[in-house]
Biotite code that builds the C-alpha atoms (Angstrom):
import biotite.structure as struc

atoms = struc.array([
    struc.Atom([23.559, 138.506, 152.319], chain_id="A", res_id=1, res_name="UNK", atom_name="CA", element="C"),
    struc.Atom([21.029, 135.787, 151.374], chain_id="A", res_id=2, res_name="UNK", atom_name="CA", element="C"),
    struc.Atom([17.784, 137.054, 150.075], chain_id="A", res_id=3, res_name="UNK", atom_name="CA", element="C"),
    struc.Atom([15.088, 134.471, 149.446], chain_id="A", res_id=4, res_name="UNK", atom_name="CA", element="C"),
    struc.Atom([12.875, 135.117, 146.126], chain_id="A", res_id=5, res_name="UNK", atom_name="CA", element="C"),
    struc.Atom([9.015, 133.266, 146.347], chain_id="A", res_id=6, res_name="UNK", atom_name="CA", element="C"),
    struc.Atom([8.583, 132.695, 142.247], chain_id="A", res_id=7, res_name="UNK", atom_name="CA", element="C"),
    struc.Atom([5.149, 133.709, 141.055], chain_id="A", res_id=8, res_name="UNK", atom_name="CA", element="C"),
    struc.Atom([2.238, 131.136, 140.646], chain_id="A", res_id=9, res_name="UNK", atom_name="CA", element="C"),
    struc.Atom([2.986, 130.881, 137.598], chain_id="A", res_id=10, res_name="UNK", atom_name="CA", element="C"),
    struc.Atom([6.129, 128.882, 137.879], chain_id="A", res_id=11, res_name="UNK", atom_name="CA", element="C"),
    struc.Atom([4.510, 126.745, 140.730], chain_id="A", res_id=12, res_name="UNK", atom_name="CA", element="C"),
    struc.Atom([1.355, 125.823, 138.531], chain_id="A", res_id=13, res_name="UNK", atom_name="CA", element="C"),
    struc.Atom([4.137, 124.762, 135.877], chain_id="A", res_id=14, res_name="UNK", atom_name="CA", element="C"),
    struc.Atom([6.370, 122.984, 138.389], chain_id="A", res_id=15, res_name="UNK", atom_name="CA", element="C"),
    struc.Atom([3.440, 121.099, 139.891], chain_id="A", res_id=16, res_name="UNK", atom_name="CA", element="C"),
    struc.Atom([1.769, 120.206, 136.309], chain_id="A", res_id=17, res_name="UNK", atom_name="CA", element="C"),
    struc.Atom([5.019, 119.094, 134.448], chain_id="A", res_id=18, res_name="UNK", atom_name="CA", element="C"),
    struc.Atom([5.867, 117.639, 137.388], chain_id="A", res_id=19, res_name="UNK", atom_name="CA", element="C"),
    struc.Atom([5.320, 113.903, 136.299], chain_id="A", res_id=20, res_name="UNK", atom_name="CA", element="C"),
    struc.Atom([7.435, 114.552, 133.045], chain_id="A", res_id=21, res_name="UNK", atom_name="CA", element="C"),
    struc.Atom([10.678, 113.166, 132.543], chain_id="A", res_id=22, res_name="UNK", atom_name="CA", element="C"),
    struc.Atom([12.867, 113.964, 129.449], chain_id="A", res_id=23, res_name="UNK", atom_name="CA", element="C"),
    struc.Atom([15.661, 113.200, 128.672], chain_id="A", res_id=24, res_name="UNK", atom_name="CA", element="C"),
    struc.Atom([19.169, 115.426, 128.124], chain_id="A", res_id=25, res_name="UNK", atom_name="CA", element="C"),
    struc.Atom([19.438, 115.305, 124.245], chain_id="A", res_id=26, res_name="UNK", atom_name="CA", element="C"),
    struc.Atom([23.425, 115.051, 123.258], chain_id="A", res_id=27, res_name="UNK", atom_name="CA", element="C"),
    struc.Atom([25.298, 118.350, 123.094], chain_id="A", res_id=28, res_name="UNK", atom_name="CA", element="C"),
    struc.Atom([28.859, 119.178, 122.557], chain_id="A", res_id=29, res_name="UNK", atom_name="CA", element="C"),
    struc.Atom([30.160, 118.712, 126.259], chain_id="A", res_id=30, res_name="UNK", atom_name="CA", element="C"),
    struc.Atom([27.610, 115.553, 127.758], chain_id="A", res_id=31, res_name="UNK", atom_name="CA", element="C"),
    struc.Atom([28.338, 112.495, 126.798], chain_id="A", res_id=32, res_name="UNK", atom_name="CA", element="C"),
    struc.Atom([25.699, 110.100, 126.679], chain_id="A", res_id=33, res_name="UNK", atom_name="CA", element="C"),
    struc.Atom([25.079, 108.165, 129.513], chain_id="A", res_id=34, res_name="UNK", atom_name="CA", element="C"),
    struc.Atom([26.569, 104.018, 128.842], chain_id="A", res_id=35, res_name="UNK", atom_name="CA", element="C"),
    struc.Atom([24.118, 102.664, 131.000], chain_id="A", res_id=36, res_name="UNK", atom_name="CA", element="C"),
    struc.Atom([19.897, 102.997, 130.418], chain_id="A", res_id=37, res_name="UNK", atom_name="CA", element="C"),
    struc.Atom([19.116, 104.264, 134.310], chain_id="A", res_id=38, res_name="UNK", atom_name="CA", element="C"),
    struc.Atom([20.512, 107.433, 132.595], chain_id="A", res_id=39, res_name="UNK", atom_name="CA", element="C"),
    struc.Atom([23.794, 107.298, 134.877], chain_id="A", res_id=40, res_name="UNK", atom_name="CA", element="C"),
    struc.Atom([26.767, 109.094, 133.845], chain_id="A", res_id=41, res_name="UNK", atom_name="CA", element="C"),
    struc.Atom([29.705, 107.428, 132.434], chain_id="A", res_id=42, res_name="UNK", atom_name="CA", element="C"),
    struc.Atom([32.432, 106.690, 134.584], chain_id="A", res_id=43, res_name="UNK", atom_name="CA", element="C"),
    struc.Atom([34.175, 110.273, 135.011], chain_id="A", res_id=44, res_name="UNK", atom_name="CA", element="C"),
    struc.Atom([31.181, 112.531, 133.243], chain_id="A", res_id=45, res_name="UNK", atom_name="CA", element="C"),
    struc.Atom([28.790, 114.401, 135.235], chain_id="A", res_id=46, res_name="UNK", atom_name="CA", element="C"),
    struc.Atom([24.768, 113.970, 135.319], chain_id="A", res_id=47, res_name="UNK", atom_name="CA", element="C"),
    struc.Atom([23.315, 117.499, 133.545], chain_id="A", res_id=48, res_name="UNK", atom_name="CA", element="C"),
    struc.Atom([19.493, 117.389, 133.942], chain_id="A", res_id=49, res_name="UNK", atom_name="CA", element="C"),
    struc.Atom([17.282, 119.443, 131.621], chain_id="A", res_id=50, res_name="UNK", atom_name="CA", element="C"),
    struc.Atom([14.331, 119.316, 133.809], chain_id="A", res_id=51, res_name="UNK", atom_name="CA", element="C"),
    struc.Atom([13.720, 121.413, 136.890], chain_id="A", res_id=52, res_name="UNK", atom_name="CA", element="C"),
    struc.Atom([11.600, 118.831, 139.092], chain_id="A", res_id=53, res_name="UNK", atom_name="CA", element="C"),
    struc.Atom([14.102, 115.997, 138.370], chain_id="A", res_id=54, res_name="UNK", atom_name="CA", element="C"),
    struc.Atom([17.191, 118.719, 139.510], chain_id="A", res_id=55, res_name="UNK", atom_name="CA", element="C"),
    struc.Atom([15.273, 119.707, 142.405], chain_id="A", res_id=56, res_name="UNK", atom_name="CA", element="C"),
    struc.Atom([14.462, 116.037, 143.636], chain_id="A", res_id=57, res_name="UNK", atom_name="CA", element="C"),
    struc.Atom([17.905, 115.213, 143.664], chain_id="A", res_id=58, res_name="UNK", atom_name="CA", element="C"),
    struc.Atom([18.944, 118.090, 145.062], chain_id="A", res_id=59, res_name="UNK", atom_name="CA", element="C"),
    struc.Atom([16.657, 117.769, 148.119], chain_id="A", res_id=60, res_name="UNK", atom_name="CA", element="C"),
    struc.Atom([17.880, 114.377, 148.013], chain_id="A", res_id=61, res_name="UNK", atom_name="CA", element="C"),
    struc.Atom([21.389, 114.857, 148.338], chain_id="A", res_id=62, res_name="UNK", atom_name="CA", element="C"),
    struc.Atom([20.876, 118.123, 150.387], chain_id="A", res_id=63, res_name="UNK", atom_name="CA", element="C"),
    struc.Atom([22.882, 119.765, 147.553], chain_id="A", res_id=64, res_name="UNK", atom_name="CA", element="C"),
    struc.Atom([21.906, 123.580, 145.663], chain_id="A", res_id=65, res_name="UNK", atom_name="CA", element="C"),
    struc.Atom([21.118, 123.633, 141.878], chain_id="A", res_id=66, res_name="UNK", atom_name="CA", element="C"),
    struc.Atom([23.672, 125.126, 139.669], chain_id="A", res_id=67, res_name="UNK", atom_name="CA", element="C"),
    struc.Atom([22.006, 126.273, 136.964], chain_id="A", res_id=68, res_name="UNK", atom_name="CA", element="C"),
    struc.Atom([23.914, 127.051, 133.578], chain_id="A", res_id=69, res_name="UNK", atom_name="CA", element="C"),
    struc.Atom([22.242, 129.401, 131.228], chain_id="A", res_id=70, res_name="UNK", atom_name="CA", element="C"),
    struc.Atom([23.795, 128.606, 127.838], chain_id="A", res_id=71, res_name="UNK", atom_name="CA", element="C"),
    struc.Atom([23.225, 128.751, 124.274], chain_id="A", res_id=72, res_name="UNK", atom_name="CA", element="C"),
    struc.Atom([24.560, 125.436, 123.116], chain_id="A", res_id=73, res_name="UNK", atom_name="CA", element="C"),
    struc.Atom([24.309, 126.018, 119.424], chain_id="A", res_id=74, res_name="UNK", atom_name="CA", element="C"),
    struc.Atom([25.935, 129.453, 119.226], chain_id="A", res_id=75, res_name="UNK", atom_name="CA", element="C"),
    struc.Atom([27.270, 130.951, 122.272], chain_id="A", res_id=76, res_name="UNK", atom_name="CA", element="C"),
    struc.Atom([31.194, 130.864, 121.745], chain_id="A", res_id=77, res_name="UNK", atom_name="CA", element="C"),
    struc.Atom([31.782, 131.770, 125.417], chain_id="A", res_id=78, res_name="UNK", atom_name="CA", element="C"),
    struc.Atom([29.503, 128.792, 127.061], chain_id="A", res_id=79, res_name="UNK", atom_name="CA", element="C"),
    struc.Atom([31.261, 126.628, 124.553], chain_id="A", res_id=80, res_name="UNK", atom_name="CA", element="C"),
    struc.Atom([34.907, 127.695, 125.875], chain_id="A", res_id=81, res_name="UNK", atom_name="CA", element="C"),
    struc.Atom([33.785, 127.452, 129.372], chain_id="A", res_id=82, res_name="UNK", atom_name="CA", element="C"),
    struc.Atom([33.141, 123.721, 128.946], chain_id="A", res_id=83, res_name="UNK", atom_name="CA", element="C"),
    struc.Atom([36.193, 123.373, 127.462], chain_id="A", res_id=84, res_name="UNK", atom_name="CA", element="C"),
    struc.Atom([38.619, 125.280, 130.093], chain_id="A", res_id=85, res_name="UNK", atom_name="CA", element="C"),
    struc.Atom([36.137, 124.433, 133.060], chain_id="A", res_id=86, res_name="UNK", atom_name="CA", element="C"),
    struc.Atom([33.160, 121.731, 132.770], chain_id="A", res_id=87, res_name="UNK", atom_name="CA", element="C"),
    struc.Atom([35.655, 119.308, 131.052], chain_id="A", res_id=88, res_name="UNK", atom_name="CA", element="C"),
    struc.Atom([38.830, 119.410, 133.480], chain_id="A", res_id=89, res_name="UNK", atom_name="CA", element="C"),
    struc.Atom([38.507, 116.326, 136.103], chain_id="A", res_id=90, res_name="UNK", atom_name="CA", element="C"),
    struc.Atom([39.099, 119.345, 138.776], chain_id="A", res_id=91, res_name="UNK", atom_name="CA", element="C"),
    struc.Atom([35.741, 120.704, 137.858], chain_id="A", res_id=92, res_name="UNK", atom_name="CA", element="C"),
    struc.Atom([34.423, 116.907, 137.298], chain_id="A", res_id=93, res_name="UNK", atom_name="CA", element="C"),
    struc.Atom([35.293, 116.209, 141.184], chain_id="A", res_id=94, res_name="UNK", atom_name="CA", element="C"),
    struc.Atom([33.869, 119.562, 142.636], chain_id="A", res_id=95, res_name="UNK", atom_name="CA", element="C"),
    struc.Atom([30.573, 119.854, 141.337], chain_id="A", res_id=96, res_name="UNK", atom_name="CA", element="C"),
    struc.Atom([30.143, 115.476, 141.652], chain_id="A", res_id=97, res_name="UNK", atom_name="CA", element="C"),
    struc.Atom([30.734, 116.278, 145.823], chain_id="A", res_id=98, res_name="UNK", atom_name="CA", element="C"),
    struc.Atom([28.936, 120.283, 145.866], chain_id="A", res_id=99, res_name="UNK", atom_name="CA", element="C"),
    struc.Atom([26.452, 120.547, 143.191], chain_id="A", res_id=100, res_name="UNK", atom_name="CA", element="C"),
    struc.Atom([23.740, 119.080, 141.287], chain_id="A", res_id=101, res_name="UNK", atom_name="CA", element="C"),
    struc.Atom([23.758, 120.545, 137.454], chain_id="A", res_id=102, res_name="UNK", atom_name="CA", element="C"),
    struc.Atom([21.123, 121.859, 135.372], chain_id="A", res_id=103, res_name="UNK", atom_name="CA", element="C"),
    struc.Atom([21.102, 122.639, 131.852], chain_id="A", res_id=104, res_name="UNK", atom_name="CA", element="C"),
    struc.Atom([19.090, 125.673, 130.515], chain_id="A", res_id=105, res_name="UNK", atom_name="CA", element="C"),
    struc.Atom([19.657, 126.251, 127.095], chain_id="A", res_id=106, res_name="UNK", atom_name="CA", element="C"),
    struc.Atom([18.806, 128.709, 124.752], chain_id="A", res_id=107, res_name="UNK", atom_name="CA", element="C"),
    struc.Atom([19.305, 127.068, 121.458], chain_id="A", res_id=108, res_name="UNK", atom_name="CA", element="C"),
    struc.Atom([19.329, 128.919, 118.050], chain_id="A", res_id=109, res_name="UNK", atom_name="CA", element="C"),
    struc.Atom([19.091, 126.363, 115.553], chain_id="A", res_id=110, res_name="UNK", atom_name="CA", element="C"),
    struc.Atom([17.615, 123.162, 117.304], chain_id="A", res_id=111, res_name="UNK", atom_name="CA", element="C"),
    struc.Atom([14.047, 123.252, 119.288], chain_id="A", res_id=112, res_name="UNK", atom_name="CA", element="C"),
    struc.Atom([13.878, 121.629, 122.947], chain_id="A", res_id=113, res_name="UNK", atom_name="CA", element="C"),
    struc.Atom([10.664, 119.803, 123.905], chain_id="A", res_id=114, res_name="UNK", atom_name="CA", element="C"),
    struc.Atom([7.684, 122.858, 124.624], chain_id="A", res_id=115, res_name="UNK", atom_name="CA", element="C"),
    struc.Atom([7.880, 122.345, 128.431], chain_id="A", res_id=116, res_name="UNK", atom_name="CA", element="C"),
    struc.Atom([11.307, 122.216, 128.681], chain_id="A", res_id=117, res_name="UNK", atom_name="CA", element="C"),
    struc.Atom([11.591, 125.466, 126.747], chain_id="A", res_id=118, res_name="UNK", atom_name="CA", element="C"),
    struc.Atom([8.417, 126.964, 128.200], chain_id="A", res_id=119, res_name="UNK", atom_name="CA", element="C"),
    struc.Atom([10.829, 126.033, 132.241], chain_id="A", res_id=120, res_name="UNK", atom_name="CA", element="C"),
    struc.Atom([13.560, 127.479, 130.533], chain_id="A", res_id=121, res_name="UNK", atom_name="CA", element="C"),
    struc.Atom([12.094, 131.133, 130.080], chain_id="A", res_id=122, res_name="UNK", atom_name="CA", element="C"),
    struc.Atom([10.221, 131.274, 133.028], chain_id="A", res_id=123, res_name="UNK", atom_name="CA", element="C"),
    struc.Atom([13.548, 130.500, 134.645], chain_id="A", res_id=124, res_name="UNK", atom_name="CA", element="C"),
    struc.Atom([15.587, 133.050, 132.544], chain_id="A", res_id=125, res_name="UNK", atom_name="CA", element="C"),
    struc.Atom([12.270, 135.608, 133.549], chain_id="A", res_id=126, res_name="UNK", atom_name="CA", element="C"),
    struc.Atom([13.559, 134.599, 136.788], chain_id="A", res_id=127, res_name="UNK", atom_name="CA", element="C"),
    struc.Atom([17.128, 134.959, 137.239], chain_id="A", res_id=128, res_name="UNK", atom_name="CA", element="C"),
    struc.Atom([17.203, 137.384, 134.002], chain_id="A", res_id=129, res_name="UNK", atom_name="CA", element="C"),
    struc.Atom([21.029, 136.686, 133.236], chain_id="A", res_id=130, res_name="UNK", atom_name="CA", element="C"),
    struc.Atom([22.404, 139.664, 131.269], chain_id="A", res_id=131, res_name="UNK", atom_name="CA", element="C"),
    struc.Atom([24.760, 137.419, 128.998], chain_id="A", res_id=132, res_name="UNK", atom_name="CA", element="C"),
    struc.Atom([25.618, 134.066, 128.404], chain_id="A", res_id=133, res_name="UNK", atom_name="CA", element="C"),
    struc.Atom([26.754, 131.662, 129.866], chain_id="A", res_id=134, res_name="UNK", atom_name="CA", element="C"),
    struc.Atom([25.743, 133.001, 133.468], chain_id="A", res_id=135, res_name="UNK", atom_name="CA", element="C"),
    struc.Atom([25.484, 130.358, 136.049], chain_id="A", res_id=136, res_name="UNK", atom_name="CA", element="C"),
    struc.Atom([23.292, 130.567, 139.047], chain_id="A", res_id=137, res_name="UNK", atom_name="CA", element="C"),
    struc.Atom([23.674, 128.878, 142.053], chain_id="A", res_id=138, res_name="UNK", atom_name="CA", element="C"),
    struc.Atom([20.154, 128.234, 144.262], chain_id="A", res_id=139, res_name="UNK", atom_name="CA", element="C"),
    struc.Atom([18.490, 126.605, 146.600], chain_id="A", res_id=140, res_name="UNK", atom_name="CA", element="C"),
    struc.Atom([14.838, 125.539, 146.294], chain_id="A", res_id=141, res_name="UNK", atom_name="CA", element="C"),
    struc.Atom([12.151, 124.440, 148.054], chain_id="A", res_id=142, res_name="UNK", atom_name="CA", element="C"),
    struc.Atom([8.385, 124.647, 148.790], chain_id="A", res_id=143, res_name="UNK", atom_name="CA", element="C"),
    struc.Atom([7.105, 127.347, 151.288], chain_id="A", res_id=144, res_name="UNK", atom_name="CA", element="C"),
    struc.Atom([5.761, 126.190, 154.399], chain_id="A", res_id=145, res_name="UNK", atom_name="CA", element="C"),
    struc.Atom([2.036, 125.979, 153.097], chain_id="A", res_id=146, res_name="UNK", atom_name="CA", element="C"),
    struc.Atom([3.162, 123.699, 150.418], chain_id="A", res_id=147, res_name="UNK", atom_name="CA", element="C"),
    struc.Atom([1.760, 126.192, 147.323], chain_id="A", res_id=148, res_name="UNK", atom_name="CA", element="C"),
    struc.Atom([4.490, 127.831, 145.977], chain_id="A", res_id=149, res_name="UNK", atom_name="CA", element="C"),
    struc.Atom([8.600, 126.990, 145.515], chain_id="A", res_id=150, res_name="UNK", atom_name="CA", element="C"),
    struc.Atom([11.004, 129.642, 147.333], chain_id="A", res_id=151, res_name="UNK", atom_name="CA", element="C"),
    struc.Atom([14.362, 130.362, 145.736], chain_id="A", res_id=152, res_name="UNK", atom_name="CA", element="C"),
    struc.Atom([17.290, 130.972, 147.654], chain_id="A", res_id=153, res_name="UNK", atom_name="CA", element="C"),
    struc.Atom([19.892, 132.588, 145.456], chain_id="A", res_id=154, res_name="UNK", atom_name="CA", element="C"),
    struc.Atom([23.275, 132.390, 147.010], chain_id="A", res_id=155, res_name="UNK", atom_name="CA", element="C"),
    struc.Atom([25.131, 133.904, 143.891], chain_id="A", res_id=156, res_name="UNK", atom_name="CA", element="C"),
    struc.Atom([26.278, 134.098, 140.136], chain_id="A", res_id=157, res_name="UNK", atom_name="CA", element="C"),
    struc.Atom([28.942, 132.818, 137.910], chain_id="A", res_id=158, res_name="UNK", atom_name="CA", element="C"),
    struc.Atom([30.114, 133.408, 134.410], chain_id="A", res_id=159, res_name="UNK", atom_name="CA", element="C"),
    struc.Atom([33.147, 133.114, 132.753], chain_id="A", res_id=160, res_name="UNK", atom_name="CA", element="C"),
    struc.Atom([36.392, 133.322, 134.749], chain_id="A", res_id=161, res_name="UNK", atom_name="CA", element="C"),
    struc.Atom([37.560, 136.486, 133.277], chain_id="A", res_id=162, res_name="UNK", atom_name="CA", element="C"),
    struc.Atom([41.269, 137.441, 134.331], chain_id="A", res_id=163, res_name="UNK", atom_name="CA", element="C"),
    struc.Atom([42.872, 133.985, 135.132], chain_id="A", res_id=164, res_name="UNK", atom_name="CA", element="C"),
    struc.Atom([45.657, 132.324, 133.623], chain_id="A", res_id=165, res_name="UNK", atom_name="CA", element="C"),
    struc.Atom([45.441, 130.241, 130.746], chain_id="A", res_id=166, res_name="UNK", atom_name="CA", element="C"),
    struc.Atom([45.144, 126.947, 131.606], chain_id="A", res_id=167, res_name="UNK", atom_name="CA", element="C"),
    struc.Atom([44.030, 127.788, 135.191], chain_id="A", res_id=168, res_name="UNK", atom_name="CA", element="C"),
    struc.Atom([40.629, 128.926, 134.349], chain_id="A", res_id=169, res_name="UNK", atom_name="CA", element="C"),
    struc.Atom([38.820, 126.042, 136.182], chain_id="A", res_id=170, res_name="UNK", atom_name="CA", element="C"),
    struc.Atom([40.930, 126.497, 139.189], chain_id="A", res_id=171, res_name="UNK", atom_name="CA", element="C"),
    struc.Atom([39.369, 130.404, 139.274], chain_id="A", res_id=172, res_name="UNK", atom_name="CA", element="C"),
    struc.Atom([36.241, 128.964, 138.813], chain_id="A", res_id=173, res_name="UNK", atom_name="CA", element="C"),
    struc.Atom([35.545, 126.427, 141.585], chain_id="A", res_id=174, res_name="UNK", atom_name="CA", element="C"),
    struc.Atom([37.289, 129.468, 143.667], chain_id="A", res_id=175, res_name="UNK", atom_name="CA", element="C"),
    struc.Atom([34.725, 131.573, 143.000], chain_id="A", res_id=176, res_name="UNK", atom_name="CA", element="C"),
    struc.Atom([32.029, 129.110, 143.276], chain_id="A", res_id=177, res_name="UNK", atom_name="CA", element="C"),
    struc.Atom([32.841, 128.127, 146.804], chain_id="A", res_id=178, res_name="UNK", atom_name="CA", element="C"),
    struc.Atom([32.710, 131.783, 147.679], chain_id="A", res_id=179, res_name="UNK", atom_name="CA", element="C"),
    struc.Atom([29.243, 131.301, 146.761], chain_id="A", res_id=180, res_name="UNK", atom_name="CA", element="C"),
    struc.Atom([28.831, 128.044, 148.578], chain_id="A", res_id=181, res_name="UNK", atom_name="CA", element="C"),
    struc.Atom([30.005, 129.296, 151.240], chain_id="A", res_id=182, res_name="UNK", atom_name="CA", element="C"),
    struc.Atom([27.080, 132.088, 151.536], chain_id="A", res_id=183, res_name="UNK", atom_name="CA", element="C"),
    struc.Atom([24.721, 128.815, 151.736], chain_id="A", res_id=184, res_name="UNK", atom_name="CA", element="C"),
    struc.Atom([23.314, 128.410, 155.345], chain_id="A", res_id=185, res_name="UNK", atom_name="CA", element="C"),
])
């Protein structure tokens, strides 16, 4: 069952205000930097924003949800094995390029992220309050009908595929992940 979620003021007046901001993903363990300086993805990576309003834009854009990877880049042993058995596997690469668009929210240790992208970061994790990490949320989002305040649809959440065969852990994945899709009206 879909539930819709109306985010507090507080996460509108931030939306709206950093709205103008554009940063860029700072290189991590599983993005490679883009070749080209329109910030495109190499030929066979995937685009992972850092910034909300940019995600959402191209989501509306492309009519796709926001799947939203809580992860703790710099220590989280898990979110780094899930890039490895999932994000990284051209099966993965394919589904989320045609279903998805992909947004970053870390929760670094031993690096700092730029104040407002931390500051969207908590407010988001305040949010969605994942109970470990990496948890993945899937949403849609949009403004209410007054134009004052962004609306969440949640369709569902992922973490690691727990269970599957090694080596087939990005096949479980995208499984599951289409279950969720397919909650999306």
């Amino acid at each position: 069952m879909n539930k819709k979620y109306t985010l507090l003021a507080l996460l509108t007046i931030f939306l709206i205000g950093s709205a103008f901001v554009s940063i860029e993903k700072a290189p991590n363990n599983f993005v490679e930097k883009p070749a080209s300086e329109d910030s495109s993805p190499a030929e066979g990576e995937l685009k992972w924003y850092v910034d909300l309003n940019e995600a959402q834009a191209i989501a509306k854009q492309t009519n796709k949800p926001i799947f939203a990877f809580f992860t703790g880049s710099d220590w989280c042993g898990w979110c780094k094995r899930l890039q490895a058995t999932v994000f990284h596997k051209p099966s993965f690469k394919a589904w989320a390029s045609e279903n998805v668009v992909l947004l970053e929210l870390d929760f670094p240790r031993r690096k700092q992220l730029p104040e407002n992208i931390a500051a969207q970061n908590n407010q988001l994790k305040n949010f969605f309050q994942p109970r470990g990490y990496p948890t993945i949320w899937i949403f849609d989002m949009n403004l209410n009908s007054e134009g004052t305040q962004y609306e969440i649809n949640a369709l569902g959440n992922l973490g690691y595929p727990s269970g599957s065969q090694p080596g087939q852990e990005d096949k479980k994945f995208i499984a599951n992940a289409d279950q969720i899709l397919a909650k999306r009206q």
